[in-house]
Every structure is written in C-alpha cells, then in structure tokens.
C-alpha positions in Angstrom: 82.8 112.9 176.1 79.1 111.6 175.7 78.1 114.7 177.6 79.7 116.7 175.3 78.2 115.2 171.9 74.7 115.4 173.7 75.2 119.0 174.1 76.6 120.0 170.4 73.5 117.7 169.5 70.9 119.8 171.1 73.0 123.2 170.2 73.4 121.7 166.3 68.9 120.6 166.4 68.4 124.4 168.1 70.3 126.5 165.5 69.0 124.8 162.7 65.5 125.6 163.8 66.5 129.4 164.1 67.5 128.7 160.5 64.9 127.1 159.0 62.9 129.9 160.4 60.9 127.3 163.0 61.7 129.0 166.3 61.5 132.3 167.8 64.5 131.6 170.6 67.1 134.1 170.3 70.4 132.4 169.6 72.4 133.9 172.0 70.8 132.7 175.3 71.1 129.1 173.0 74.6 129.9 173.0 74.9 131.3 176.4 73.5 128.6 177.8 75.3 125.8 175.7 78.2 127.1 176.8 77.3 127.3 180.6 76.4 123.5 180.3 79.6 122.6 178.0 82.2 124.9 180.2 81.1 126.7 182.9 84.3 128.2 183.6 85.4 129.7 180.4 81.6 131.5 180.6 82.2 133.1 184.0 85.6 134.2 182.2 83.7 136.2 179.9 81.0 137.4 181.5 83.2 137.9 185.0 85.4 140.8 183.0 82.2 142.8 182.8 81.8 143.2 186.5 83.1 146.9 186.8 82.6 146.1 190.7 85.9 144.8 190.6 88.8 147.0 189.3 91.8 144.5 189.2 89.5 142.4 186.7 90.2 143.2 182.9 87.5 145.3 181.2 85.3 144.2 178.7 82.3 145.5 177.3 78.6 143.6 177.0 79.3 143.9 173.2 82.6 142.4 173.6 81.1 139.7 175.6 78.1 138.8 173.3 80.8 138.6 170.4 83.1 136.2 171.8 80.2 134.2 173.7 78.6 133.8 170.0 82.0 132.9 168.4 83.0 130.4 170.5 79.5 128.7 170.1 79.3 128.9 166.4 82.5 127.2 165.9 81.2 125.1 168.5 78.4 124.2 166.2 80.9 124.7 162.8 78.1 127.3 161.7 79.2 127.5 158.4 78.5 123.8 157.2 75.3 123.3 159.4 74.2 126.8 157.7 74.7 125.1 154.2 73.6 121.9 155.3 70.2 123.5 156.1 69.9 126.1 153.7 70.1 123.8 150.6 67.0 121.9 152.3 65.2 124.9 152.8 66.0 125.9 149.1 64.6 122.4 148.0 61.5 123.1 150.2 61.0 126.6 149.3 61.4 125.6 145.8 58.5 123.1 145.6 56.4 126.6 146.8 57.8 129.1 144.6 54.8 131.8 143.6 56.3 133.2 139.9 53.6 132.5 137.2 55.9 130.8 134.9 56.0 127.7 137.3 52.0 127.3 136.6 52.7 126.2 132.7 56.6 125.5 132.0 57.9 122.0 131.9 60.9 120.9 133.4 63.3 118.3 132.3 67.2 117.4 133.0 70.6 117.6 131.2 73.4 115.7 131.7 76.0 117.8 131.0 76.8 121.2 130.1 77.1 120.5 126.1 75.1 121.8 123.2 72.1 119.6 123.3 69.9 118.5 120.0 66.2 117.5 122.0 63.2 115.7 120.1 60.8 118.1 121.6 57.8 116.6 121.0 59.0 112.6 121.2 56.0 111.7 119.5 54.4 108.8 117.6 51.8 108.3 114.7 49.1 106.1 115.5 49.6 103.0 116.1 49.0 100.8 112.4 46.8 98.0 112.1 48.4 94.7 111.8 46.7 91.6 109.9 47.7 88.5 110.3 51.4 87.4 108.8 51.7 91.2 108.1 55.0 93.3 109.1 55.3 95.6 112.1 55.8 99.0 110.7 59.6 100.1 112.1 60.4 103.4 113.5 64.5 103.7 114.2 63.7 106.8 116.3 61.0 109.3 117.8 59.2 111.9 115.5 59.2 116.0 115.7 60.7 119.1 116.2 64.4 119.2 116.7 65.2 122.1 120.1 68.1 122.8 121.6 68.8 123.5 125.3 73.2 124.5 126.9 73.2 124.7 130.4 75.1 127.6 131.8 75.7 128.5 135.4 74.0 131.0 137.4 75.0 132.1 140.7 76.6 134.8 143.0 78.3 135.0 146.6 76.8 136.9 149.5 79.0 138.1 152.8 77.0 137.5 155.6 78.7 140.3 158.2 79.9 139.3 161.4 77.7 141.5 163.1 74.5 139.5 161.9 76.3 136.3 163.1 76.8 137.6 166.5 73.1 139.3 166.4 71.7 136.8 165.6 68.3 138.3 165.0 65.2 135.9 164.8 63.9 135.2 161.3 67.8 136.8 159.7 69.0 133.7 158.2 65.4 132.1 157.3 65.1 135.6 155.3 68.7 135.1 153.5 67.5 131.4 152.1 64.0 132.8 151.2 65.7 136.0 149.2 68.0 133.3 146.9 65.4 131.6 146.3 63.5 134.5 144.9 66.4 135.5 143.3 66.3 132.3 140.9 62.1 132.1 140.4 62.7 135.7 139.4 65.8 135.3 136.6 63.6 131.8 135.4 60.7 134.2 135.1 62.7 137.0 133.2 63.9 134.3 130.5 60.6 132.5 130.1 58.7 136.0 129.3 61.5 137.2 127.4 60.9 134.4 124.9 57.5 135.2 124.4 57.5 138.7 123.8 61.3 138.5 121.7 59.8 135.6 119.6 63.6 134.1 118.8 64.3 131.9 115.5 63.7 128.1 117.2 62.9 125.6 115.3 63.6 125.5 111.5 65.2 128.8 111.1 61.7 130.2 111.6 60.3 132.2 115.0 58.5 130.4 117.8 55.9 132.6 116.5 55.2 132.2 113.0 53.0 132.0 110.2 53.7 128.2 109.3 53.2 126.9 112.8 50.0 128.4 112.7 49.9 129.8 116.5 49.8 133.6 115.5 46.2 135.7 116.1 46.1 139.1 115.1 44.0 141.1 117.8 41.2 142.7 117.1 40.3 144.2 120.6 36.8 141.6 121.0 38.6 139.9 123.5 36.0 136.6 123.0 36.6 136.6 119.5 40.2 136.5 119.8 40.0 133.9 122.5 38.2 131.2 119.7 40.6 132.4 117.5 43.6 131.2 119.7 41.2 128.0 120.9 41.2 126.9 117.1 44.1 127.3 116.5 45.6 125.2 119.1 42.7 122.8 119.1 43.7 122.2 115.0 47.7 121.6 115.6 48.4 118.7 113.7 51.6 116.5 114.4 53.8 115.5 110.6 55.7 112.4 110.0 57.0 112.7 106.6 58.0 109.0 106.2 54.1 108.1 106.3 51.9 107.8 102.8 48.9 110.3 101.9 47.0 111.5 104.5 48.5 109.5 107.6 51.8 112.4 106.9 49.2 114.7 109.4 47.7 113.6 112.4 45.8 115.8 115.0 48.4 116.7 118.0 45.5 117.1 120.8 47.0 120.0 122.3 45.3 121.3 125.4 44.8 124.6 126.1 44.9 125.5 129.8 46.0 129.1 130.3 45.2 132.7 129.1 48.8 134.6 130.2 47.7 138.4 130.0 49.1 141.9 131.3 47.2 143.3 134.1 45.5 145.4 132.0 44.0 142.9 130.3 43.5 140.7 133.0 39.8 142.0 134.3 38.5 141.3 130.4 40.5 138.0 129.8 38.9 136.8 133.6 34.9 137.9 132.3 35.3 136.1 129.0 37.6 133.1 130.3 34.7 132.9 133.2 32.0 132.6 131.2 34.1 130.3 128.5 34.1 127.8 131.3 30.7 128.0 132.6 30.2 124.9 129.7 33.3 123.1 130.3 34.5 119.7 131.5 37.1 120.7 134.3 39.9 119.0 132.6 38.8 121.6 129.3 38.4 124.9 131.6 41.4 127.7 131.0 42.7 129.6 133.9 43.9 133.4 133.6 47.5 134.1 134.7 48.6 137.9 135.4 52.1 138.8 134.3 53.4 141.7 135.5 56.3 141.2 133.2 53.8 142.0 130.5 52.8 145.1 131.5 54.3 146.9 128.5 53.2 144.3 126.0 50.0 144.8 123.9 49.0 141.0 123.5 47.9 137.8 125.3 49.2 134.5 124.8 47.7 131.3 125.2 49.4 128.1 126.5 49.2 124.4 127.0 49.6 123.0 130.5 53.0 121.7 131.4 52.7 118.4 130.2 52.3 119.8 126.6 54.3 123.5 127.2 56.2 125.3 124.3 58.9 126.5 127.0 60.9 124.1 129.4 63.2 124.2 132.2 66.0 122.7 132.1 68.4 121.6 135.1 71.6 119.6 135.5 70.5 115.9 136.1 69.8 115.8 140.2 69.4 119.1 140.7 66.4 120.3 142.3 67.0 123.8 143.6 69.7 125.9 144.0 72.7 125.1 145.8 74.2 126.5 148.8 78.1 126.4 149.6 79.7 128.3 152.6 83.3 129.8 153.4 84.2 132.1 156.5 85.8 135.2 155.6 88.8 135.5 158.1 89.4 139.1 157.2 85.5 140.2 158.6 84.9 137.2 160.8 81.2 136.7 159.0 80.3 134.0 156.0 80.1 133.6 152.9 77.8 132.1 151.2 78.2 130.8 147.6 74.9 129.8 145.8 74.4 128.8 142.4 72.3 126.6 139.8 73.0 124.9 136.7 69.9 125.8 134.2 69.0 126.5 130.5 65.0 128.2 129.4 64.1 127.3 125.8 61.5 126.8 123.2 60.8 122.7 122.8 58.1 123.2 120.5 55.2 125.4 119.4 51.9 123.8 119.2 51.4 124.9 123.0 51.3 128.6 122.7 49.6 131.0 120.5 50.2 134.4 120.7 47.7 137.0 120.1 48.5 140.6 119.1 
C-alpha cells in the first residue's frame, strides 16, 4: 500500500507540473510508466492486444490503447480535482501579473456580501484642530465625503474540455486554458473601467463623474502641453468639504496626486514628448507616466488619473477573493471535463478628485 501512495505521489507532483505549464514531459509516457510501476499486468493487457503478430489476441488500435492507458491514469490521479486544485493557484499567480492598463491606476477593495452597498469613498478627515489646555476634543460620529455605491454580481462561464485533449495531452494545453480565463476576466475588468470614463454615468450627487461642479472637466484645445497644466491644476486645486466646520475650515486642500496621462494611441507619441519633458524637473514621487488604451481608440480625449491609492475607479471583490475561481465536473456523456470558472466583482466610481478628463 505504501508503494502505491508513493507512486500516485509522484504521478499527482508530475501532472501538476504539466499543468502549471513547468515541464515539457509528455503525459502519456508519465502515465505509461505510472502504470507499468503501479500494475504491470493490466499494462501488458493493453498494450499486448496491439500485437497483430498474434491472431487469437483481441484487436485494438494504438489510439485505442493511448485512450484507455490515459484514462485509467487520470482517474488514477482524480484529474479533475487536482486540475482545479492547481488551476485556481495558477489563477492567483497569473493574477498578481495580469498586463491590462487598468491594473496600473484602479484600486481594489472588498465586499462582504452581494447587497447594495452605500461606501464613504473618500473616508476622509479635516485637519486635525488644536487643542488648548481644559478645551474639548472636537467629535466626529463618522468619516467625511462622497457617498458611492458598489453590488457585486457574478461573472463566470463553463468550458468542456474534450476528451480528446485529455488523452492528448499536448504540452503547454492545460497551462494555455488557465492563462486564457484569466485573460478573460483582466479583459471584462478592462471593458467596465473604460466604459466609465468615456459613458461618464450620474455617480455621486445625481451629477456625472464628469462634471462642471467637481471641477475635473478640460476642454481640449489641441496644445497638448497646455491642456496637460490645465488637467495638473485642476487636480492639484481639489479641495476636500466638511460642511459641519465654521468659515473657511468647510474647504480644505485634498492633495490629490496625479500620476497618469491615459491616452488613445494616437495621442500617445504627443502625450509621451510633453509628459517627458514635464518630468525632466520632477521629484520621482511628482513624475506622470503615459498609459496607451487601445480601448480608446475611438475616443477624442485624454484623461488624467491619480495613482491607486487616490483612484476615481475601484475594484471591487467578494471578501477573500483574490482571482477567479476554478471548479471542475466530468462530463460522462464525452468522457472530457468541465471546467466551471467564475468571480464575484463590481467596477465603480468612488470619487472624482482622481481623474480629469480632457476633451
């Protein structure tokens, strides 16, 4: 019996390196020669009805062979639960590594369920008072600013995996299939985040993300320099209000900090010139960094945005999710997998001192 776990140990570490795309070994001589160590006898069964040498044997095909070798070994290894197993790790990995745009400047937070959810956006706090001696500590029952809202909703499809890609078992296959979902989901996260900017929804107030009174709107004039300290001052003079505060203390400079100029690629060669020499001058926390949104290849403006700390646009996930996540099922009527995956996730406007759009 020990002899057996060893072997589904070693099988089990092999296949999840073909998986995780970490090895070039084909599976089937793993599985041929698994099953040659685990049972010899049921092997030569197999691969003895090939031997057309030998007309009283019953015939089978190499195809045939290969199939029911590779069967036997992926129950052997219960395929479908190590391929999950390992697939939502890879997710989390790939995740972390993800190359849309959007992951350069959106923040992420977590939900805890799937309700309609009120969010502070910017939690913030005036300035801390001065306190003389025997005077009161000013009292604050909650955090100041813009009221968002964020509902989760889930996202997700199921993929069949054939049989015949089980039994190929082709090198780099199933490291390909957990690469493509994750695609799938930076692509969709992209979509929604761009969408926002260029559709400008009602947010906060009844009034657009985009709008006169939260003074993050630049009318382009086609100096692209000009239009850049334009959007600079702008964000540079967003001021932070707590009504509940006497005179001038109501307003209070938010220190929003501009970090990056997201452009079409059209615009892209101009925005890099002028953001260049912008940053000749700068200290490197100040400096701006051009992103190029193919999304925005239709649209006519430029936006600028605050780095992720202080973004306009969040990402949110159900509390302990990471990545998607990967569920499995054989299909009895193909003899392949199927593979489930999904992810729990809302994209909206938190606020709008960290963007100004230019067109």
């Amino acid at each position: 019996m020990s002899n057996q776990l060893a072997v589904r140990s070693n099988a089990v570490a092999q296949v999840k390196r073909i998986i995780r795309g970490d090895s070039t070994e084909d599976i089937y001589d793993i599985a041929r020669a698994t099953l040659r160590e685990f049972s010899i006898d049921h092997l030569h069964n197999i691969e003895s009805k090939i031997d057309r040498t030998d007309q009283r044997r019953e015939r089978m095909t190499s195809e045939q062979a290969r199939s029911e070798i590779m069967t036997t070994f992926l129950n052997f290894v219960d395929f479908p639960e190590l391929f999950r197993d390992v697939a939502s790790s890879v997710l989390l990995e790939k995740w972390g590594g993800i190359p849309g745009t959007w992951a350069n400047w959106v923040r992420e937070d977590e939900l805890d369920n799937f309700h309609f959810t009120n969010i502070i956006s910017a939690a913030l706090l005036p300035e801390p008072n001065k306190v003389s001696e025997r005077e009161t500590y000013r009292r604050f029952d909650s955090l100041f600013g813009e009221v968002a809202n964020a509902s989760l909703s889930t996202y997700g499809d199921i993929l069949a995996i054939p049989r015949q890609t089980l039994i190929n078992g082709a090198h780099g296959a199933f490291d390909a299939i957990v690469k493509t979902v994750a695609q799938a989901y930076e692509r969709l996260i992209g979509t929604k985040v761009y969408s926002i900017l260029t559709s400008n929804p009602v947010a906060f107030n009844e009034k657009e993300l985009f709008h006169a009174d939260h003074k993050n709107i630049v009318t382009k004039t086609g100096d692209f320099a000009n239009d850049l300290a334009s959007a600079l001052g702008l964000m540079y003079g967003q001021k932070n209000y707590f009504p509940n505060l006497p005179g001038e203390s109501k307003t209070q400079l938010a220190i929003t900090q501009p970090r990056f100029v997201i452009t079409s690629p059209a615009q892209s060669i101009e925005a890099a010139k002028v953001v260049g020499e912008y940053n000749k001058a700068l200290l490197d926390e100040q400096k701006l960094s051009v992103i190029v949104e193919p999304r925005l290849v239709d649209f006519d403006g430029w936006f600028l945005s605050a780095g992720k700390e202080q973004s306009s646009i969040c990402l949110f996930k159900l509390r302990g999710s990471k990545a998607p996540s990967v569920m499995t099922k054989e299909i009895s009527r193909t003899d392949g997998l199927e593979v489930k995956h999904q992810w729990d996730i809302d994209v909206a406007p938190v606020d709008f001192r960290g963007l100004v759009r230019v067109m």
